[in-house]
TORTI-418453 format. One record per residue (C-alpha): residue in one letter; z, y negated, x. Coordinates in nm, 2 decimals. Example, Ala and Ser with C-alpha at 12.3 -4.5 7.8 and 13.67 -1.06 7.14 Angstrom:
# residues 2
+--------+--------+--------+--------+
| residu |     pz |     py |     px |
+--------+--------+--------+--------+
|      a |   0.78 |   0.45 |   1.23 |
|      s |   0.71 |   0.11 |   1.37 |
+--------+--------+--------+--------+
# end
This chain:
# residues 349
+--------+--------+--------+--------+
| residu |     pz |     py |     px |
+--------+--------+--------+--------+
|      x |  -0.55 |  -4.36 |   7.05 |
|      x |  -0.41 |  -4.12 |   6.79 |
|      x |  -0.56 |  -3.78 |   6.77 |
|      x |  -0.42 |  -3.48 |   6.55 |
|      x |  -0.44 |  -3.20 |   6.78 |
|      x |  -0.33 |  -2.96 |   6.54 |
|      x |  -0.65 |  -3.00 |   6.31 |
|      x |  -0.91 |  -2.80 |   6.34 |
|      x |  -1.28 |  -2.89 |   6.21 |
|      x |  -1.54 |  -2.67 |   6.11 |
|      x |  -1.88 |  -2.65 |   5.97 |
|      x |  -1.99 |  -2.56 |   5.64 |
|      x |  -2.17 |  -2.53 |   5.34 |
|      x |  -2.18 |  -2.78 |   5.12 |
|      x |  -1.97 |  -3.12 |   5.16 |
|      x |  -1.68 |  -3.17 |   4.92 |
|      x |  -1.58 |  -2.78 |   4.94 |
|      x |  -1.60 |  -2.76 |   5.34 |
|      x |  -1.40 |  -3.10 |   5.29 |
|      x |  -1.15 |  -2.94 |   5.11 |
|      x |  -1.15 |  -2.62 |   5.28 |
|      x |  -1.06 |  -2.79 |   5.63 |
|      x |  -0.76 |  -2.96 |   5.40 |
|      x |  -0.65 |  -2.66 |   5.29 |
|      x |  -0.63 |  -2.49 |   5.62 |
|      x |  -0.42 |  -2.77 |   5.79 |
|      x |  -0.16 |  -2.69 |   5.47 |
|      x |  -0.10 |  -2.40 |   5.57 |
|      x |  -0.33 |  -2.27 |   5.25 |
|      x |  -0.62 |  -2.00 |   5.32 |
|      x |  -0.94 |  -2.04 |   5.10 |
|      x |  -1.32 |  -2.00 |   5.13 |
|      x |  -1.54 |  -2.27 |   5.04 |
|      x |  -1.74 |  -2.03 |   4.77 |
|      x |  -1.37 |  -1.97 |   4.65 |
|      x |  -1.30 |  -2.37 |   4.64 |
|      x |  -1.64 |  -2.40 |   4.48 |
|      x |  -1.60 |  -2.13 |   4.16 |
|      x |  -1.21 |  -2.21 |   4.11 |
|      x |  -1.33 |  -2.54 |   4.07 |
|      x |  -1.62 |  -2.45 |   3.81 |
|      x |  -1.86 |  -2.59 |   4.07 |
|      x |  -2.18 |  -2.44 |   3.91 |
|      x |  -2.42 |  -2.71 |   3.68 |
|      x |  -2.75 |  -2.85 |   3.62 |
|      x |  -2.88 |  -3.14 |   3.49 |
|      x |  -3.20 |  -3.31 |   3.50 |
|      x |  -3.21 |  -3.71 |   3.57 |
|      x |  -3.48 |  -3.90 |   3.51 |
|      x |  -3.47 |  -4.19 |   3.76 |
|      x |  -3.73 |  -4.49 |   3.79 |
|      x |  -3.78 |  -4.44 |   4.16 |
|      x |  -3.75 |  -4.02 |   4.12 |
|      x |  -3.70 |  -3.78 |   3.91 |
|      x |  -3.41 |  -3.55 |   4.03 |
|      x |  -3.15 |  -3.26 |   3.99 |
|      x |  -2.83 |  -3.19 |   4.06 |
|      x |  -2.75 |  -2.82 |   4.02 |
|      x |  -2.32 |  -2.88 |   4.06 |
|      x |  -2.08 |  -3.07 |   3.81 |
|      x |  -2.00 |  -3.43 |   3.91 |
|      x |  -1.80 |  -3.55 |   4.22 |
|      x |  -1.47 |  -3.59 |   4.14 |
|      x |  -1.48 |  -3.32 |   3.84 |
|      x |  -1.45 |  -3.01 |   4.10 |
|      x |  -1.17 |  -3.15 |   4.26 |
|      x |  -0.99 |  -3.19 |   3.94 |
|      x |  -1.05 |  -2.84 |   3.84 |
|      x |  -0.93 |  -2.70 |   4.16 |
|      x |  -0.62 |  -2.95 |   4.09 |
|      x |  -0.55 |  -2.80 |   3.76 |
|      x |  -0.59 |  -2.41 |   3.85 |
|      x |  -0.37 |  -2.37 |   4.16 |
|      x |  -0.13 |  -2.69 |   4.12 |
|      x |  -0.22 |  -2.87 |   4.46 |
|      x |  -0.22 |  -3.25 |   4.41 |
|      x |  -0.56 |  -3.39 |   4.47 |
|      x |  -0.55 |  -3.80 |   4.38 |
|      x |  -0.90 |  -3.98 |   4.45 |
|      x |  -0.74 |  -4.32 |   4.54 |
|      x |  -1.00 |  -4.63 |   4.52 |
|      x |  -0.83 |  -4.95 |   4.75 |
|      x |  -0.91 |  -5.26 |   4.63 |
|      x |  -1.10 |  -5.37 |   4.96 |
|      x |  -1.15 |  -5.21 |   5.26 |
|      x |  -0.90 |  -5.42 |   5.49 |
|      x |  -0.65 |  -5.16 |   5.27 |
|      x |  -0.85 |  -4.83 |   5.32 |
|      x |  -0.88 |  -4.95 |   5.71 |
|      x |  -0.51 |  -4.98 |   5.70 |
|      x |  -0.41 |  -4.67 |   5.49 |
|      x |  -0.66 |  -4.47 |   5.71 |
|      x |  -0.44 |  -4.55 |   6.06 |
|      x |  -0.12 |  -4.47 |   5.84 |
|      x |  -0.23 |  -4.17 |   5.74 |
|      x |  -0.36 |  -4.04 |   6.09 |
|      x |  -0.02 |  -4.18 |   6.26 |
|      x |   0.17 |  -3.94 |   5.99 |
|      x |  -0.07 |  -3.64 |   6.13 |
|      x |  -0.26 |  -3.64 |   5.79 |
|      x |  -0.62 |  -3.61 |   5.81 |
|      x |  -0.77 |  -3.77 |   5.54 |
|      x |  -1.07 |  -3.65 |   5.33 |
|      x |  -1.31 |  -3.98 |   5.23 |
|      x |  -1.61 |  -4.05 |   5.05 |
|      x |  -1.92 |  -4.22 |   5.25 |
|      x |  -2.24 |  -4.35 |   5.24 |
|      x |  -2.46 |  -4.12 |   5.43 |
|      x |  -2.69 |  -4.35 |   5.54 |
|      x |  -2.49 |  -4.61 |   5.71 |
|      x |  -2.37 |  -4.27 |   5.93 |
|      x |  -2.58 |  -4.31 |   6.26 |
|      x |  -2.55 |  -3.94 |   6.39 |
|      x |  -2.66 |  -3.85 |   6.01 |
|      x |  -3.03 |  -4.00 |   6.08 |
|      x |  -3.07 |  -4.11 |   5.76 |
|      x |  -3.33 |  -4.41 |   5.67 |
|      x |  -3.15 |  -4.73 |   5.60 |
|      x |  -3.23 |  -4.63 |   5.19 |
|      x |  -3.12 |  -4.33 |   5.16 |
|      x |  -2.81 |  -4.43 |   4.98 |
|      x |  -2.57 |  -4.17 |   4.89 |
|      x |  -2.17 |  -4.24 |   4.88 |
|      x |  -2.09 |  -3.88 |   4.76 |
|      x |  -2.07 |  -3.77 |   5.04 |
|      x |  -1.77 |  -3.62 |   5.19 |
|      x |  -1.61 |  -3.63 |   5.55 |
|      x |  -1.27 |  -3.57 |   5.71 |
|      x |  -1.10 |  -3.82 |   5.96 |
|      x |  -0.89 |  -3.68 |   6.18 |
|      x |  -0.83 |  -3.95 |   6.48 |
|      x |  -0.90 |  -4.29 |   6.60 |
|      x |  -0.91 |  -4.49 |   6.92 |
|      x |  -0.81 |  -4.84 |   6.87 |
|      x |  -1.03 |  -4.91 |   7.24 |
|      x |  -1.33 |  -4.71 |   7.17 |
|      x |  -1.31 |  -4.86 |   6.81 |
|      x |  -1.42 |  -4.54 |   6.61 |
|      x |  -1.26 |  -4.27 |   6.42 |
|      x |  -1.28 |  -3.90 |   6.52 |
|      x |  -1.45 |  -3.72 |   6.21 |
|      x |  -1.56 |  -3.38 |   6.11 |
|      x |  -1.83 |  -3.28 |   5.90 |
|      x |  -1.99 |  -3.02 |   5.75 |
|      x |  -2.17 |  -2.95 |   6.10 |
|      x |  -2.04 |  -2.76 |   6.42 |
|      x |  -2.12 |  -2.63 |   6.74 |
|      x |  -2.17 |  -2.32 |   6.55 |
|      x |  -2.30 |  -2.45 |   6.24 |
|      x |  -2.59 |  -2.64 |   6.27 |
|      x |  -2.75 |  -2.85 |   6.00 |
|      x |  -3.06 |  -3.02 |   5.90 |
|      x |  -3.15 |  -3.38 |   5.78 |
|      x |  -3.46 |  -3.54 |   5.77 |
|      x |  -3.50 |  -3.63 |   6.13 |
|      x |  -3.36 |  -3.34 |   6.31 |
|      x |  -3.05 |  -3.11 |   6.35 |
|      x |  -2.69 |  -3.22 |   6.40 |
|      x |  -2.44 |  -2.94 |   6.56 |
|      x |  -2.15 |  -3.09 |   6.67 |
|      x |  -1.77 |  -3.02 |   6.62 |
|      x |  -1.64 |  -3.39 |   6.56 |
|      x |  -1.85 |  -3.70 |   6.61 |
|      x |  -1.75 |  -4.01 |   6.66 |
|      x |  -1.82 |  -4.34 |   6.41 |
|      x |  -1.75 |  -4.66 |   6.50 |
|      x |  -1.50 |  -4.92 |   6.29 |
|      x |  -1.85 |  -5.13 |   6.17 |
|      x |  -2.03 |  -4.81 |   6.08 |
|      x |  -1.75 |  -4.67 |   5.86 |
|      x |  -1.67 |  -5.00 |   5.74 |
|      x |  -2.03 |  -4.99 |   5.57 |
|      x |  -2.04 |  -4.65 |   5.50 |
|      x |  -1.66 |  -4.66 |   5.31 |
|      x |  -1.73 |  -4.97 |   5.16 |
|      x |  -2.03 |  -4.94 |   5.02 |
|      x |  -2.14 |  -4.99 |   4.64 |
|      x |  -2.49 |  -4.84 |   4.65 |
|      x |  -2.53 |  -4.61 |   4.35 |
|      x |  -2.60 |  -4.31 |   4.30 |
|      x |  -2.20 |  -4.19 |   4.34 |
|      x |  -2.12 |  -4.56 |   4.49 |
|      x |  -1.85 |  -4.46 |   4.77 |
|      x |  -1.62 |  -4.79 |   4.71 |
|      x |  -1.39 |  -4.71 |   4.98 |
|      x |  -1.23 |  -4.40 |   4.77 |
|      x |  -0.98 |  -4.11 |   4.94 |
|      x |  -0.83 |  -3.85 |   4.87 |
|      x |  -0.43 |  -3.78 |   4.85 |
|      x |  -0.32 |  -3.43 |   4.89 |
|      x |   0.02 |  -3.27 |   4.82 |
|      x |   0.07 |  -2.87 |   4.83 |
|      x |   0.43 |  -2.85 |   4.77 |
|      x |   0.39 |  -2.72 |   4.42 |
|      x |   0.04 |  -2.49 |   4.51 |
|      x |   0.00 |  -2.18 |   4.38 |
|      x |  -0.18 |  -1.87 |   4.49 |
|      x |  -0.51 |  -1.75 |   4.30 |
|      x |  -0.47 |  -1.55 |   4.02 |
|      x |  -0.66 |  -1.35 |   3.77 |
|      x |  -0.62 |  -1.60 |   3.49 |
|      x |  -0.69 |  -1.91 |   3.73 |
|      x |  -1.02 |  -1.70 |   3.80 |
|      x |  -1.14 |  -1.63 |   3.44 |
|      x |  -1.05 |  -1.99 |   3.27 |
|      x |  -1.24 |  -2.12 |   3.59 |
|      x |  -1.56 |  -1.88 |   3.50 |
|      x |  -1.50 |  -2.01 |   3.13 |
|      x |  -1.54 |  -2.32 |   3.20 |
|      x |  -1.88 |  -2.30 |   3.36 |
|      x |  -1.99 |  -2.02 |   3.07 |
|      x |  -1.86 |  -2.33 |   2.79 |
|      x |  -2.07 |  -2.62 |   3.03 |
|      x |  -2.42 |  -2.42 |   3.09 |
|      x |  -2.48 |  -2.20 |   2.76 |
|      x |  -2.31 |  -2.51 |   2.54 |
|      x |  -2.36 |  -2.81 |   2.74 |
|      x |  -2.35 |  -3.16 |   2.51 |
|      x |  -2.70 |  -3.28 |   2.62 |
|      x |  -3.07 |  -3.12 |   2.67 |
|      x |  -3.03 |  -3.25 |   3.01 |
|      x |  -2.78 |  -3.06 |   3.10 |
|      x |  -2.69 |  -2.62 |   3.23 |
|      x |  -2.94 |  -2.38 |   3.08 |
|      x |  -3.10 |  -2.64 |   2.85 |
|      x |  -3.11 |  -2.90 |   3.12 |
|      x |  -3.33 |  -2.60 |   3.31 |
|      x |  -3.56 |  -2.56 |   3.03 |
|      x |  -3.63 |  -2.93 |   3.02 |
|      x |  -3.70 |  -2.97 |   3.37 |
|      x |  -3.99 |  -2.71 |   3.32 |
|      x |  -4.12 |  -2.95 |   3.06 |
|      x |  -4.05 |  -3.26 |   3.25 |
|      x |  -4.22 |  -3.14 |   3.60 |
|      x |  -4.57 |  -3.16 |   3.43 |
|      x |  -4.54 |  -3.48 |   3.36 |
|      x |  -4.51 |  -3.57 |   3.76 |
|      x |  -4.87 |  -3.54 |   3.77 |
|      x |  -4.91 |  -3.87 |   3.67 |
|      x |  -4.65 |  -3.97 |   3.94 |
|      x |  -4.86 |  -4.21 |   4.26 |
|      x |  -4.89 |  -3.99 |   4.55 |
|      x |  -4.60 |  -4.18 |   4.69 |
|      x |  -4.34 |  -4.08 |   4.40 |
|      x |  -4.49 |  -3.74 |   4.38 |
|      x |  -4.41 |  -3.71 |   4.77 |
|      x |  -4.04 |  -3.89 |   4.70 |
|      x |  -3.97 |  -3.67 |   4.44 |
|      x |  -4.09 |  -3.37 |   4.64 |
|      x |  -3.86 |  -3.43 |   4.92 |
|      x |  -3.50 |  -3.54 |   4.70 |
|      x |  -3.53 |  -3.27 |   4.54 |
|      x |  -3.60 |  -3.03 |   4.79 |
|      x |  -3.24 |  -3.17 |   4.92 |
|      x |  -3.09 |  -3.07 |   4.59 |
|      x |  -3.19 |  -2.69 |   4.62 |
|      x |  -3.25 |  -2.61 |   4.96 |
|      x |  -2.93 |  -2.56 |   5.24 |
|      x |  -2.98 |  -2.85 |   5.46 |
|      x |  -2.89 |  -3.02 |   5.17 |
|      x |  -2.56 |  -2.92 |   5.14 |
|      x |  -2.58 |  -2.69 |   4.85 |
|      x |  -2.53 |  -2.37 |   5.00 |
|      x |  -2.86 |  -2.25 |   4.93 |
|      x |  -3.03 |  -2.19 |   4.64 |
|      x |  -2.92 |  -2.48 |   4.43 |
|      x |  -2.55 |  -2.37 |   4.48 |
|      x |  -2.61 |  -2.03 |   4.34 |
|      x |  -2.57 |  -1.87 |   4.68 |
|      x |  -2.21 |  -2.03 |   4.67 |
|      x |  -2.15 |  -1.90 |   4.33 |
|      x |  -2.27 |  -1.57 |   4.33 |
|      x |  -2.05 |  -1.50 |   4.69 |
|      x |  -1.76 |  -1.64 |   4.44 |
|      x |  -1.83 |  -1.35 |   4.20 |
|      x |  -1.84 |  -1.07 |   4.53 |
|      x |  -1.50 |  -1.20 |   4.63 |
|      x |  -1.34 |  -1.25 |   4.33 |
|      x |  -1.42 |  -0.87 |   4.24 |
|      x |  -1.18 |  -0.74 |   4.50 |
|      x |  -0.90 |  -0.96 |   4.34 |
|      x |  -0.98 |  -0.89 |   3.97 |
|      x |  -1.07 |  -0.46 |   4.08 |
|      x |  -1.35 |  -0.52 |   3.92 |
|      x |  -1.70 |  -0.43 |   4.05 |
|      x |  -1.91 |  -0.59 |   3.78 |
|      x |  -1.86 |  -0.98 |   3.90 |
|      x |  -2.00 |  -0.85 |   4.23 |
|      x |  -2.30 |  -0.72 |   4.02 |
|      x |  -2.32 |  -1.02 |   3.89 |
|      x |  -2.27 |  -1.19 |   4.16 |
|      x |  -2.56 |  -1.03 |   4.39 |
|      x |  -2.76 |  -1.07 |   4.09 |
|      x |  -2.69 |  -1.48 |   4.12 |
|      x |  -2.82 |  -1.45 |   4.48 |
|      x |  -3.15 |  -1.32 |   4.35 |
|      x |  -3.17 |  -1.61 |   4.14 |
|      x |  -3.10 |  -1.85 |   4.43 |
|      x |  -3.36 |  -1.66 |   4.58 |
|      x |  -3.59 |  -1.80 |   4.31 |
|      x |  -3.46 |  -2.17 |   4.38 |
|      x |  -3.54 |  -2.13 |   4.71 |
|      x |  -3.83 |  -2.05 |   4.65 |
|      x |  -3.86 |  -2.40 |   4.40 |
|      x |  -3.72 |  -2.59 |   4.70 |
|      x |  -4.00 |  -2.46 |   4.93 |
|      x |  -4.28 |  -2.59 |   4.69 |
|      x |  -4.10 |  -2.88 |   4.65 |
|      x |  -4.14 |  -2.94 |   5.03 |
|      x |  -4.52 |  -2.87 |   5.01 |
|      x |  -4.50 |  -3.13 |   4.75 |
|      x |  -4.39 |  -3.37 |   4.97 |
|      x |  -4.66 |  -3.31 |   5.27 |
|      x |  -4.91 |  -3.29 |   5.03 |
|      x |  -4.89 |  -3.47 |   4.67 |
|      x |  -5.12 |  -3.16 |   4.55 |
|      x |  -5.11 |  -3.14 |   4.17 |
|      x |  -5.18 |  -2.75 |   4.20 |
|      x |  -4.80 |  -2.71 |   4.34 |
|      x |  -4.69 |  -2.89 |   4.02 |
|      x |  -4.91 |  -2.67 |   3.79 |
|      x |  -4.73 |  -2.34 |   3.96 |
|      x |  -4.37 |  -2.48 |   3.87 |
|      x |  -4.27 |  -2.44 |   3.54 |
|      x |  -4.34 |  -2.07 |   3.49 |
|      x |  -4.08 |  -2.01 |   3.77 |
|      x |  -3.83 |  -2.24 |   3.64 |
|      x |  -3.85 |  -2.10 |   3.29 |
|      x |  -3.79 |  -1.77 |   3.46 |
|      x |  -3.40 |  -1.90 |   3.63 |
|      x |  -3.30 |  -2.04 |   3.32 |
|      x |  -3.36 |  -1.67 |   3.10 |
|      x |  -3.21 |  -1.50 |   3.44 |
|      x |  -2.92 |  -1.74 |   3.47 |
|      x |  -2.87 |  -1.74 |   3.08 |
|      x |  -2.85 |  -1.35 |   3.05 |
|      x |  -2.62 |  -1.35 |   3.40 |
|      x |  -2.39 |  -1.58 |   3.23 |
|      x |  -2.40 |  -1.40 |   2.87 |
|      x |  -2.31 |  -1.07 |   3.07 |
|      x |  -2.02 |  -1.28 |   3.23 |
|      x |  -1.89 |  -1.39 |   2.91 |
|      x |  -1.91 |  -1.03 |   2.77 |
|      x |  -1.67 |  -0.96 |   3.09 |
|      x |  -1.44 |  -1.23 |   3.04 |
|      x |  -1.42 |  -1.14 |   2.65 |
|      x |  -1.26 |  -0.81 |   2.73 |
|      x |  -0.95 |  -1.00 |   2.92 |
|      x |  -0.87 |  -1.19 |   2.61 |
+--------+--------+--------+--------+
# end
C-alpha cells in the first residue's frame, strides 16, 4: 500500500483545470482553477453535428489548454500515450512510489462511483491518482468532487474526498478507445523547475488568443460564428424522434449547465471570474467590468441549459421554437464583450 500523505484533493469546477490546480498545489505553485482556465485560453464554441446528437462544446479542445498554460508560465506539461496499458499500470506504481500523483485521462463511464450508463463514453475526462493498495487492488483517486463540493451526474450526487477504483475498473476506464476524446491510457508528466509566475504579458497574449479564436475562428462552426450557427441548426431538431430530441436535450444540458463540469454557464462563469482576478494584477478595473459582464452572459446559458433540460423530460417542439432568439442574443453580447476586450488589450501594444 503506498499512499502520498502529503497530497491533498479537492473539489472543483470543471475537470482538467481542478486536475491541474491540485498539481500545481503539490509543486509548491498557487493558482485558481478560473486562473488555470483563462491563462490557458480556455474559452470556445463550436457546434458538432453528430449522427446520434447534436452537441456543443463551449471550451477549446483537450490537450490544447494544457499546452497554452505550458507555453505562458514555462511549467512542463507532456500528455504521454503508453503503448498498452501493462506500461501505464506500471508507470502509474512508479510514479506514486516517487510521491508523484499523476493527472490521467479516463472514460467516465467505466467509473462505478461516477453512475454513468454503460454508453456514456467519454475519455476526456480528467482525474488524479494519488495511492494504491496492492491488497485492496484499487488506486486512491481524487476528483473534481469533495466532502465540501458536491456534484451532480445523472443518477445522483457524488461528495466525496477520494474514492477508491479498483485495478479492472481503471483498467477499462484508462484503456479505453471509445470516441469522443478516446482516453488510450494517456498521462500527464509535469516538471516546474523552470515555472514562472503570472505576468501582465502572459495575461494579455492569453486573452489574445481567445479574442483571435472566437471573433476569427477558421470555420462557421466555430467561437462567435459557431454561436450564430447553432441558432440556425436548433430549428432543425424539430424533426429529431422524440428520442434524439430527449438525447440531445440532456448532452447538451451537460455542456452548459455546472454538474457538467463547466463551471456554469458554458464556462463563462470560469471566464469572466478570470477577468475579476486578473484586474487586481493588471490595476485595471475594466477586465472586472468585463468580466461581471461575462457572468451575465453565463447567466443567459444557464438559462439555455435549463430549457435544454425541459427538452429532455418533454421532447416539446415549443422549447425548441423559444431557442434561437436567446442564442442569437449571447453571440451579439459575447461578440461586443470580446470587441471591448480587444479595444483594452490594443492599448498595451
Amino acid at each position: 500500500m503506498m499512499i502520498i500523505k502529503s497530497f491533498k484533493p479537492f473539489g472543483g469546477h470543471h475537470c482538467i483545470t481542478n486536475s491541474l490546480r491540485q498539481i500545481f498545489e503539490y509543486n509548491k505553485f498557487q493558482i485558481s482553477e478560473q486562473m488555470l482556465f483563462g491563462i490557458g485560453s480556455g474559452l470556445g464554441f463550436v457546434y458538432v453535428n453528430l449522427a446520434n446528437s447534436p452537441m456543443i462544446s463551449c471550451r477549446i479542445k483537450p490537450l490544447e489548454l494544457e499546452q497554452n498554460i505550458s507555453n505562458r508560465l514555462k511549467i512542463s506539461i507532456k500528455p504521454k500515450t503508453p503503448t498498452n496499458y501493462e506500461k501505464a499500470f506500471k508507470t502509474l506504481i512508479e510514479q506514486i512510489s516517487l510521491q508523484n500523483p499523476v493527472m490521467i485521462y479516463v472514460d467516465m463511464c467505466y467509473l462505478k462511483y461516477m453512475n454513468l450508463d454503460e454508453n456514456n463514453h467519454f475519455g476526456g475526462h480528467s482525474i488524479v491518482v494519488f495511492g494504491y493498495d496492492d491488497n485492496e487492488k484499487c488506486f486512491y483517486v481524487s476528483d473534481r468532487d469533495s466532502i465540501d463540493w458536491q456534484i451532480q451526474t445523472p443518477k445522483g450526487k457524488i461528495a466525496s474526498d477520494f474514492h477508491k477504483v479498483s485495478y479492472s475498473e481503471m483498467e477499462k476506464a484508462r484503456n479505453s478507445s471509445h470516441r469522443p476524446f478516446p482516453a488510450n491510457n494517456k498521462w500527464v508528466k509535469f516538471d516546474f523547475s523552470c515555472a514562472k509566475p503570472i505576468d501582465n504579458a502572459n495575461i494579455f497574449k492569453s486573452i489574445q488568443i481567445n479574442i483571435e479564436s472566437m471573433l476569427n475562428p477558421p470555420a462557421n462552426l466555430l467561437g462567435i460564428n459557431g454561436i450564430r450557427k447553432f441558432a440556425k441548426e436548433i430549428k432543425k431538431w424539430k424533426s429529431f424522434t422524440t428520442e434524439k430530441k430527449k438525447l440531445a436535450g440532456i448532452t447538451n444540458y451537460f455542456m452548459i449547465n455546472a454538474d457538467g463540469g463547466t463551471g456554469g454557464g458554458a464556462f463563462r462563469n470560469l471566464y469572466g471570474n478570470f477577468l475579476i482576478e486578473i484586474a487586481d494584477i493588471t490595476k485595471n478595473k475594466d477586465f472586472a467590468n468585463v468580466g461581471n459582464n461575462y457572468l451575465q452572459i453565463g447567466y443567459l446559458w444557464e438559462q439555455i441549459a435549463t430549457e435544454m433540460i425541459n427538452l429532455y423530460n418533454s421532447a416539446n417542439d415549443l422549447i425548441i421554437d423559444k431557442l434561437p432568439s436567446l442564442i442569437i442574443e449571447i453571440a451579439d453580447k459575447e461578440e461586443n464583450e470580446l470587441k471591448r476586450l480587444q479595444t483594452m488589450i490594443n492599448k498595451y501594444n
